[in-house]
TORPA-4810 file (N, C-alpha, C, O; in nm, 3 decimals):
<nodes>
NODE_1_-11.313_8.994_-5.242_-11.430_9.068_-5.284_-11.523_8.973_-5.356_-11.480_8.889_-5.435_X
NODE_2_-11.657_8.986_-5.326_-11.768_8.904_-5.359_-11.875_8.948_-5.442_-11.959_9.011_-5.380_X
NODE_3_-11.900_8.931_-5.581_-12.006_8.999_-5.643_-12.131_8.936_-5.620_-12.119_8.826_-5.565_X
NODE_4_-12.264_8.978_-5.649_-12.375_8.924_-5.725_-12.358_8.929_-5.873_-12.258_8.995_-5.902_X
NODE_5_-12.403_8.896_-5.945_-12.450_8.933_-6.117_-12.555_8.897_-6.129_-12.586_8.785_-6.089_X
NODE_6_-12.644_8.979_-6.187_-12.818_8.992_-6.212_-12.877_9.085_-6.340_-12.847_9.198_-6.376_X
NODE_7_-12.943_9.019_-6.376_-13.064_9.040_-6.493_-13.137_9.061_-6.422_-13.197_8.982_-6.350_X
NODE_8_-13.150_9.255_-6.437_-13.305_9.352_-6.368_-13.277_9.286_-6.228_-13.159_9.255_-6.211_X
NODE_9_-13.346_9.264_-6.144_-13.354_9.218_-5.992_-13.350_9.064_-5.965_-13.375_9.026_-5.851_X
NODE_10_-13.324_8.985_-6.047_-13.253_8.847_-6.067_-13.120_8.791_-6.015_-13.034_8.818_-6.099_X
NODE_11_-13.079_8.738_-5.934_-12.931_8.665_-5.966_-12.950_8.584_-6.041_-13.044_8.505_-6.044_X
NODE_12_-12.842_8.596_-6.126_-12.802_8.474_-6.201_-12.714_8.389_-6.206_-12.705_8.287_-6.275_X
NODE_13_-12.608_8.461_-6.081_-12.453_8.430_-6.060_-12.381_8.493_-5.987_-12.423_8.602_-5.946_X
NODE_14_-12.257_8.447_-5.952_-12.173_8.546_-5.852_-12.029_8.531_-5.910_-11.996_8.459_-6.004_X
NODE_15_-11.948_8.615_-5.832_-11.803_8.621_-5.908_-11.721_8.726_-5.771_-11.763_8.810_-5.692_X
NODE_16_-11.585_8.665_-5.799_-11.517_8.769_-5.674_-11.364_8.715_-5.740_-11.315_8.627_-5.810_X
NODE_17_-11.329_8.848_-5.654_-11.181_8.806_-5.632_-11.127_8.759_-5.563_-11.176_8.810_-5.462_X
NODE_18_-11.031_8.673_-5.518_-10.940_8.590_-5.438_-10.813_8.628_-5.447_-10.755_8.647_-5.553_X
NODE_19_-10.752_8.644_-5.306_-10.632_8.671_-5.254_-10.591_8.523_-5.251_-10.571_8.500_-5.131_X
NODE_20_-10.568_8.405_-5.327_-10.519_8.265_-5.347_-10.356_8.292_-5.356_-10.276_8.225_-5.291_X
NODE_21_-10.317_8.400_-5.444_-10.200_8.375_-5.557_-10.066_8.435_-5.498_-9.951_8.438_-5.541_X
NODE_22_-10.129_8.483_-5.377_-9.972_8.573_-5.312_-9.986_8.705_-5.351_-10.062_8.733_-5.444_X
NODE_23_-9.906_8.812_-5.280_-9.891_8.960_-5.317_-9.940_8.999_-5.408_-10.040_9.069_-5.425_X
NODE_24_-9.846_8.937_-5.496_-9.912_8.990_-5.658_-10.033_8.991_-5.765_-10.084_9.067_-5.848_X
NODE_25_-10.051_8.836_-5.706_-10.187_8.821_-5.784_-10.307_8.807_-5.714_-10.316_8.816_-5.591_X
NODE_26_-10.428_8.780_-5.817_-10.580_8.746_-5.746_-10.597_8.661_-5.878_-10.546_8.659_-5.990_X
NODE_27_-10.706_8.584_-5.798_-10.788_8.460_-5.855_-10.897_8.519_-5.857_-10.940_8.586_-5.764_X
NODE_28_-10.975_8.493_-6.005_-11.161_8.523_-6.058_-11.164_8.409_-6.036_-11.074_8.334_-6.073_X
NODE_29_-11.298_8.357_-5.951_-11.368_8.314_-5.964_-11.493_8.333_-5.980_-11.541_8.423_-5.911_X
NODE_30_-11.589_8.257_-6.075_-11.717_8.281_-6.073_-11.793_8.155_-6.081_-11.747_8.041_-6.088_X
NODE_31_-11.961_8.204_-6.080_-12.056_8.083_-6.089_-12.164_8.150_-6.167_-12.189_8.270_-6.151_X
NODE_32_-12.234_8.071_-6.257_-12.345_8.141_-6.354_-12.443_7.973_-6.303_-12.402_7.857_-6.299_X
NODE_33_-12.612_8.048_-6.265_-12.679_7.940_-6.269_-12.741_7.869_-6.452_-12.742_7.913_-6.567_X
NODE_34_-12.783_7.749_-6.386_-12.776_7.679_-6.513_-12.814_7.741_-6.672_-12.762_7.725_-6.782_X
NODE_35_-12.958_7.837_-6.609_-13.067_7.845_-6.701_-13.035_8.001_-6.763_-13.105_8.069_-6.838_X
NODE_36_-12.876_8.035_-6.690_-12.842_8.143_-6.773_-12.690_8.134_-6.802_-12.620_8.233_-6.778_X
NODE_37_-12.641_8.030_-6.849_-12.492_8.000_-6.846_-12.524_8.039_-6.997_-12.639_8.067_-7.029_X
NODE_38_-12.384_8.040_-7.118_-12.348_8.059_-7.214_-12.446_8.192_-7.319_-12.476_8.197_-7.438_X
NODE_39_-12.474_8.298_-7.184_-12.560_8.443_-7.215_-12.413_8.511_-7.238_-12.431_8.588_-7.332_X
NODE_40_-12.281_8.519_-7.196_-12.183_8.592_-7.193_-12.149_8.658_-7.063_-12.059_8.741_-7.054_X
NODE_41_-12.261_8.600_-6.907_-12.267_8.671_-6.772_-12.147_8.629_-6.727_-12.091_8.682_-6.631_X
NODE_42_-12.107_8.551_-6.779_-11.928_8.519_-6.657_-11.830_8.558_-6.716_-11.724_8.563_-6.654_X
NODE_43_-11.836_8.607_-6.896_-11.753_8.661_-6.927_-11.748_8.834_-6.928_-11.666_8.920_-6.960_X
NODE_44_-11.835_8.833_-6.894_-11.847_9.004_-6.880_-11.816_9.018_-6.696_-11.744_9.109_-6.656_X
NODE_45_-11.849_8.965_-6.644_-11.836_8.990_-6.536_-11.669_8.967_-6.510_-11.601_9.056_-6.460_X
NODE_46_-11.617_8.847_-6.548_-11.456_8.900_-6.564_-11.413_8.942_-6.625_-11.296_8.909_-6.605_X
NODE_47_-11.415_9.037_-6.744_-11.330_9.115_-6.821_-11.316_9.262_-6.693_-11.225_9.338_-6.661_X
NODE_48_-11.483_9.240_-6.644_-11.449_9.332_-6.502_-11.377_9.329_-6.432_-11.309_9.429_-6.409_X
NODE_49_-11.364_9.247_-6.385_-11.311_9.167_-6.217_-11.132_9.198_-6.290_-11.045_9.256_-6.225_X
NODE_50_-11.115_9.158_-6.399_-10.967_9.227_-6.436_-10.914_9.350_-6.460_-10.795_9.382_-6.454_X
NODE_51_-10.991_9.404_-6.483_-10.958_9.608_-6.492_-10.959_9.602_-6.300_-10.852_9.613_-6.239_X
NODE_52_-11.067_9.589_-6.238_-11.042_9.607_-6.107_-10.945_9.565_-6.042_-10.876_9.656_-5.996_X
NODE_53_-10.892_9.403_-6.006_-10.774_9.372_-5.983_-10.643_9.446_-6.062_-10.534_9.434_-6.005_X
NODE_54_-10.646_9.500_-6.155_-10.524_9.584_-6.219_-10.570_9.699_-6.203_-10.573_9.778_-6.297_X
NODE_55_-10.622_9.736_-6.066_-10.666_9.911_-6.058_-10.546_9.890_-5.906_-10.502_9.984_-5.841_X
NODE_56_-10.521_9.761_-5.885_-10.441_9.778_-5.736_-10.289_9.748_-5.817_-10.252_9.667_-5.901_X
NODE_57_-10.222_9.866_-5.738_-10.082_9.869_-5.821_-10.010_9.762_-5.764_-9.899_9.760_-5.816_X
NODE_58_-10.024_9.671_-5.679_-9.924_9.558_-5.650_-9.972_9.429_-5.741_-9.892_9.335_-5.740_X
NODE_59_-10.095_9.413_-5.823_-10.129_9.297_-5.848_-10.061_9.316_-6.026_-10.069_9.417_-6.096_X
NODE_60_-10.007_9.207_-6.054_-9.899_9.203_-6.156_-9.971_9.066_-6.274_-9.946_9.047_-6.393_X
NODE_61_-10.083_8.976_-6.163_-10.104_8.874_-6.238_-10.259_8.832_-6.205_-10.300_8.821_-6.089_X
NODE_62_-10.310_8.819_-6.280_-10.492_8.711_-6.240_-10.516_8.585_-6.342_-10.515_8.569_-6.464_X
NODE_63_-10.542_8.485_-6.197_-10.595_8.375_-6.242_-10.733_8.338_-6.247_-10.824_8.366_-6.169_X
NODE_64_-10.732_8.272_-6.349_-10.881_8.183_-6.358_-10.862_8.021_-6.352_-10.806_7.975_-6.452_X
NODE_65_-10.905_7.917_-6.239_-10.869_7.804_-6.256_-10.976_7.744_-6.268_-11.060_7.769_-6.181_X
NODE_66_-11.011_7.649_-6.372_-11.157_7.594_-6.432_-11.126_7.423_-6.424_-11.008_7.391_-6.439_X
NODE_67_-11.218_7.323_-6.403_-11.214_7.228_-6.418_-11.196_7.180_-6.583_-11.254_7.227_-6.681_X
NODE_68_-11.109_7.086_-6.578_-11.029_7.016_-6.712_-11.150_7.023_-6.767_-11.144_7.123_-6.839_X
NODE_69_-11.285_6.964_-6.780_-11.387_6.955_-6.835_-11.511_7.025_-6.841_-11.609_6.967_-6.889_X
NODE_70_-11.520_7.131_-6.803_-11.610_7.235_-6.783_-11.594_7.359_-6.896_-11.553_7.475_-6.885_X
NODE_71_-11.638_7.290_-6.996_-11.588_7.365_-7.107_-11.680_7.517_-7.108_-11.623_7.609_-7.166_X
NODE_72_-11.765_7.535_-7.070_-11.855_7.700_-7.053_-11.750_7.753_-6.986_-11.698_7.855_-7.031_X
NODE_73_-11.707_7.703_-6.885_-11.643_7.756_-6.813_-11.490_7.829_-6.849_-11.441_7.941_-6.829_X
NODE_74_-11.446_7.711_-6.909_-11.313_7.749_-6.947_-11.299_7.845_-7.101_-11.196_7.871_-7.163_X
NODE_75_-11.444_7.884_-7.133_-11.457_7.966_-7.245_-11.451_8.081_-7.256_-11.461_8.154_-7.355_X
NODE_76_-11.417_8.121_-7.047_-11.418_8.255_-7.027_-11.290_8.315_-7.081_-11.271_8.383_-7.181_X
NODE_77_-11.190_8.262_-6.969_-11.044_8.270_-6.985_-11.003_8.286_-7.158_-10.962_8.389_-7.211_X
NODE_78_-11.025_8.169_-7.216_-11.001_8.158_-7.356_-11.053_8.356_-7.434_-10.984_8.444_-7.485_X
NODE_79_-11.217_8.347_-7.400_-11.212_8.491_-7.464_-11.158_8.559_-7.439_-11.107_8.618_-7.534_X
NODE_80_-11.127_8.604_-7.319_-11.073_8.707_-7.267_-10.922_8.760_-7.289_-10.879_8.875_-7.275_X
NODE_81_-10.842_8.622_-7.337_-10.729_8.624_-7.408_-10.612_8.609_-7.293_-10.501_8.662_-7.287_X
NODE_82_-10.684_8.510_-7.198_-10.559_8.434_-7.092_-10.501_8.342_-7.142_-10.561_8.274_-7.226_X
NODE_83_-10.382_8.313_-7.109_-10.257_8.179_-7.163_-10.301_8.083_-7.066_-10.307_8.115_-6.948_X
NODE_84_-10.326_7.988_-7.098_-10.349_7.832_-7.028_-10.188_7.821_-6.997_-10.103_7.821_-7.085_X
NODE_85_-10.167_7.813_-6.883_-10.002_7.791_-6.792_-9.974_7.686_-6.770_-9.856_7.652_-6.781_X
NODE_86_-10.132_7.544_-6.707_-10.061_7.476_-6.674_-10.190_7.397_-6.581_-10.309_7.425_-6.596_X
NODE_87_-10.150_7.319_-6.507_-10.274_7.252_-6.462_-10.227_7.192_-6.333_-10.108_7.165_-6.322_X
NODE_88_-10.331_7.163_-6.211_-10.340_7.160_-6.093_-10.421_7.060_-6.050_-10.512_7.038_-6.130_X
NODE_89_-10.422_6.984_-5.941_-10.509_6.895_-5.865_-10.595_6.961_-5.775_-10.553_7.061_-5.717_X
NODE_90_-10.731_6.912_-5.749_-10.769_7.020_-5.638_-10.871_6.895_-5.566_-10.857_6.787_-5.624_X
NODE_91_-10.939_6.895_-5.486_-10.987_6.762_-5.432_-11.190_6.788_-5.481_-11.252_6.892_-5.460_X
NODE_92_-11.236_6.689_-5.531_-11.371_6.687_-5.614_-11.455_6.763_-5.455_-11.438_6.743_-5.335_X
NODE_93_-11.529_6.835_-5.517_-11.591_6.906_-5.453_-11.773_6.910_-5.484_-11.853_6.906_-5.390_X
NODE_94_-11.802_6.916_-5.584_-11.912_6.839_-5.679_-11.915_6.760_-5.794_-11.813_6.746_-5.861_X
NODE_95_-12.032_6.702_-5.826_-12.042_6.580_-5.902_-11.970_6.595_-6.061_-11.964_6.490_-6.124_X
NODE_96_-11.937_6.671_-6.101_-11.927_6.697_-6.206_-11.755_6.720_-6.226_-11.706_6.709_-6.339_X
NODE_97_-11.689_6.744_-6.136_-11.559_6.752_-6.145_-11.464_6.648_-6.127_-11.468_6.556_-6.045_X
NODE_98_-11.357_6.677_-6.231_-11.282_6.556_-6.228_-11.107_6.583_-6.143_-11.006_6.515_-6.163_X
NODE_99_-11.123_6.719_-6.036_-11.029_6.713_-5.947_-10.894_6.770_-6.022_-10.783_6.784_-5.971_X
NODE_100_-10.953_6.812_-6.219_-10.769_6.864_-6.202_-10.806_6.994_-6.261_-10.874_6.973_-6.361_X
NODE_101_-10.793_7.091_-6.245_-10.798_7.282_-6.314_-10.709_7.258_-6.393_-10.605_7.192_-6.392_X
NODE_102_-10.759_7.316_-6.459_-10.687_7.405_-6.578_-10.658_7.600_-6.498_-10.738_7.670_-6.437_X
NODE_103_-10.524_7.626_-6.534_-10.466_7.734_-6.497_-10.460_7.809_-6.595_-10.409_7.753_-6.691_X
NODE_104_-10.497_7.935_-6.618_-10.517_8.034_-6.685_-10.445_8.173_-6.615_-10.423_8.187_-6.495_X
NODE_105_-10.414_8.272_-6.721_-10.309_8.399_-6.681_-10.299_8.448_-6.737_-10.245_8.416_-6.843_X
NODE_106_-10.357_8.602_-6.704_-10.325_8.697_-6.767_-10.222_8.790_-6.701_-10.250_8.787_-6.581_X
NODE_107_-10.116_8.871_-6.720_-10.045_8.958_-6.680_-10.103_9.136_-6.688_-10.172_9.185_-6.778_X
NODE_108_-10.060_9.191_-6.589_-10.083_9.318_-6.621_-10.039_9.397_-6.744_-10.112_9.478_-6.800_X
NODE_109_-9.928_9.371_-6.778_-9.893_9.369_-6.951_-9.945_9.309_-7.032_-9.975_9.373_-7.133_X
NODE_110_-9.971_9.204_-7.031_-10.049_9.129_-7.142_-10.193_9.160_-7.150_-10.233_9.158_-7.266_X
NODE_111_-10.300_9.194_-7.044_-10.365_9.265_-7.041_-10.398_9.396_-7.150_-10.479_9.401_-7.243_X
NODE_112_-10.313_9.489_-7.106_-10.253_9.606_-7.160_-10.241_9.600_-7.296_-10.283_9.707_-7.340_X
NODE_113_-10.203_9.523_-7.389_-10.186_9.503_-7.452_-10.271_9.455_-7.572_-10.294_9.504_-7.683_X
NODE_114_-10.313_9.330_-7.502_-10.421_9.242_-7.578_-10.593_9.243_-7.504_-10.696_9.245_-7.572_X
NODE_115_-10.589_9.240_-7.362_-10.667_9.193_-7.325_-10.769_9.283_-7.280_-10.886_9.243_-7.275_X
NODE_116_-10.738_9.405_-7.247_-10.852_9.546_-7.245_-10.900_9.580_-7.374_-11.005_9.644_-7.377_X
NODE_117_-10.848_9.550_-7.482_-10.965_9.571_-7.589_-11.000_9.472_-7.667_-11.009_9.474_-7.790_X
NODE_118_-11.030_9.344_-7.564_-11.177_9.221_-7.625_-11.276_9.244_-7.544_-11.382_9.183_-7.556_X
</nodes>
């Protein structure tokens, strides 16, 4: 599943879910353009994207995987109150990446718990 995100009739960004993780889980990914990054649009847009993926009763887990150095980025996960798991290689894709994610996870319990009311 593929979002837009927009201010009034604007994009500013997109965000979806990914079937990456197997049965159980989905992967958020998102993108916020430059001149509206650190507004709170990628973190609101996944605190979404996680009530929805935990509206399907088989999904047990969601990831967010952010480049080691993309710190806006990795500020989502952090609010939202995902556990950093662990970290991954992925092959540079644009200029700015240094090829290793950072792995982020929330559980449908942990969610439940902590993560539906930030």
């Amino acid at each position: 599943m593929v979002f837009g995100m927009f201010v009034g009739t604007v994009i500013v960004g997109g965000c979806g879910l990914h079937r990456r993780l197997g049965p159980d889980g989905l992967e958020i990914g998102y993108w916020v353009h430059a001149a509206y990054a650190r507004k709170g649009h990628a973190t609101r847009a996944a605190a979404m994207l996680v009530v929805l993926a935990f509206s399907f009763p088989e999904v047990e887990l969601v990831e967010i995987h952010c480049d080691h150095l993309n710190h806006a980025s990795q500020g989502v996960p952090r609010k939202l109150g995902f556990t950093l798991v662990g970290q991954q290689t992925k092959p540079i894709q644009a200029p700015n990446e240094t090829g290793v994610q950072d792995v982020w996870r929330t559980t449908r319990s942990d969610w439940l718990a902590h993560g539906a009311s930030s």
